[in-house]
C-alpha positions, 0 to 999 in steps of 0.5 A, a space after each residue: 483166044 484163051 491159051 493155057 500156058 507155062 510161065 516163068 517167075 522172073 521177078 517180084 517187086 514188093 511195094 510193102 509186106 503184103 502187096 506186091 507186083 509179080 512179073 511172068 515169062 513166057 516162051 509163047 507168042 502172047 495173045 491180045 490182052 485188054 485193061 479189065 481181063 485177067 488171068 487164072 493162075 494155078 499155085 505150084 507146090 501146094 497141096 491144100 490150094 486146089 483152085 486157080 487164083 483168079 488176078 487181073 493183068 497189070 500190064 503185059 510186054 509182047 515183045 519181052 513176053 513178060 505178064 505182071 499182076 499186082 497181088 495182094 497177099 491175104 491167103 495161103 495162096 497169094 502168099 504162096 504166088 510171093 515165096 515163089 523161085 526166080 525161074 520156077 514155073 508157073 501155069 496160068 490160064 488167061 485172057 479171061 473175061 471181058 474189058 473196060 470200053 473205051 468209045 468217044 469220051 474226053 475227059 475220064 475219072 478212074 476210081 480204084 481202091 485196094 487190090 481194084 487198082 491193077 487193070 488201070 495201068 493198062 486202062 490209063 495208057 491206052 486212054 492216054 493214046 487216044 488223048 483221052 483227059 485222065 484222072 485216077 483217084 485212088 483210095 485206101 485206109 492209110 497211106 500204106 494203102 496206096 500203091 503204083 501212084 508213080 505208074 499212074 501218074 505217066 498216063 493222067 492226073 492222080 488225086 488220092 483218099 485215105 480214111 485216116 488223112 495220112 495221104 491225101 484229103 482225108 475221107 471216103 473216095 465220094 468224099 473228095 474235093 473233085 466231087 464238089 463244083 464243076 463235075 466235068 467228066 463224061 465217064 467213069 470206071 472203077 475197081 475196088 471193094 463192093 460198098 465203094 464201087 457201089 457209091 461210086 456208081 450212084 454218084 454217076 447215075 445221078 450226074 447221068 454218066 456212064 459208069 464202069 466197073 470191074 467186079 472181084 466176087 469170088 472166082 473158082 474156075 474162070 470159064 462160067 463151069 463152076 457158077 460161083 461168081 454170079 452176081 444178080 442183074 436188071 435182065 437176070 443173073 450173070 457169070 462174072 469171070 465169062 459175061 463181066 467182070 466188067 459191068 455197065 453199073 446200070 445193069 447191075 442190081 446193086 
């Protein structure tokens, strides 16, 4: 059930200049939300940022009524999403999209990268209910790059890349030790930048696993209206923000 409603800026908690965990509440009882769906967000008091900020739910509190989001500021309007009061108002459209798939797997592999790592708090969590094994693999450019290992590790294993070798072994994600020998996972997702979900998946398709990923093209609207997110597949053309944004990568025609 898609809602549009009025929240509340409650806190913020920057983890760095330009990164940041935005955390909403609400008056409304909020609906069912799952790891991969996200939310539109309207930028208050701004008049050249027209469009809804499309960001993944980082985690949700039912009974608090409480959303978090982890953004990433690069634009006037997740600038804007940072410099906003404690209390001021905030309209959101939300749950969109689908969700990460969770059937008889035993032993998963979480692959995040950039601003890819916010529907994996969730993910982690309800895994880890189902005695699922985890690992999150988290890469970045620096160590500065890194963000919510301390929440991730509740929920599994975490294991980290950074391209210069400040944190972590050094090199790409593919390029982690864990790829090496024994690759014992039946299923992976991931979330990130195009060219790492990309390896990522052919990395899975050539060991025969599943792979799932969560695709960040450019949204407008989130409701399939305005068609700009569509991203090409093996059986057509399909609308991220309503048919995705997760994807079975097999799927897509990467």
């Amino acid at each position: 059930m898609k809602k549009v409603q009025d929240f509340k800026v409650l806190e913020y908690n920057w983890l760095n200049e330009d990164n940041y965990v935005l955390t909403l509440i609400g008056e409304e009882e909020i609906p069912e939300i799952k790891a991969g769906n996200f939310a539109e967000i309207q930028v208050p008091d701004i008049s050249d940022v027209f469009l809804r900020r499309p960001i993944s739910v980082l985690d949700v509190d039912y009974e608090k009524k409480t959303l978090s989001f982890y953004i990433k500021a690069i634009g006037k309007g997740t600038r804007k999403l940072g410099q906003l009061s404690v209390g001021q108002k905030v309209n959101i459209i939300y749950p969109l999209g689908n969700h990460f798939s969770i059937h008889n797997e035993k032993k998963v592999l979480i692959i995040g990268g950039g601003s890819g790592i916010a529907p994996f708090v969730m993910l982690g969590r309800e895994l880890k209910s189902k005695n699922i094994d985890v690992t999150f693999l988290m890469g970045g450019r620096t160590k500065n790059d890194i963000f919510l290992t301390d929440e991730f590790s509740k929920y599994g294993k975490v294991e980290v890349t950074t391209e210069d070798g400040s944190r972590g072994e050094k090199g790409m994600v593919t390029h982690h030790s864990l790829f090496k020998g024994d690759f014992d996972y039946n299923k992976v997702y991931t979330c990130g930048p195009d060219p790492m979900m990309k390896a990522v998946s052919k990395i899975a398709e050539a060991k025969g696993i599943l792979c799932e990923a969560s695709l960040e093209n450019m949204m407008a609207c989130g409701i399939g209206a305005c068609l700009c997110c569509v991203t090409p597949t093996h059986d057509g053309n399909k609308i991220v923000c309503t048919e995705g944004p997760v994807f079975n990568t097999k799927e897509l025609a990467w």
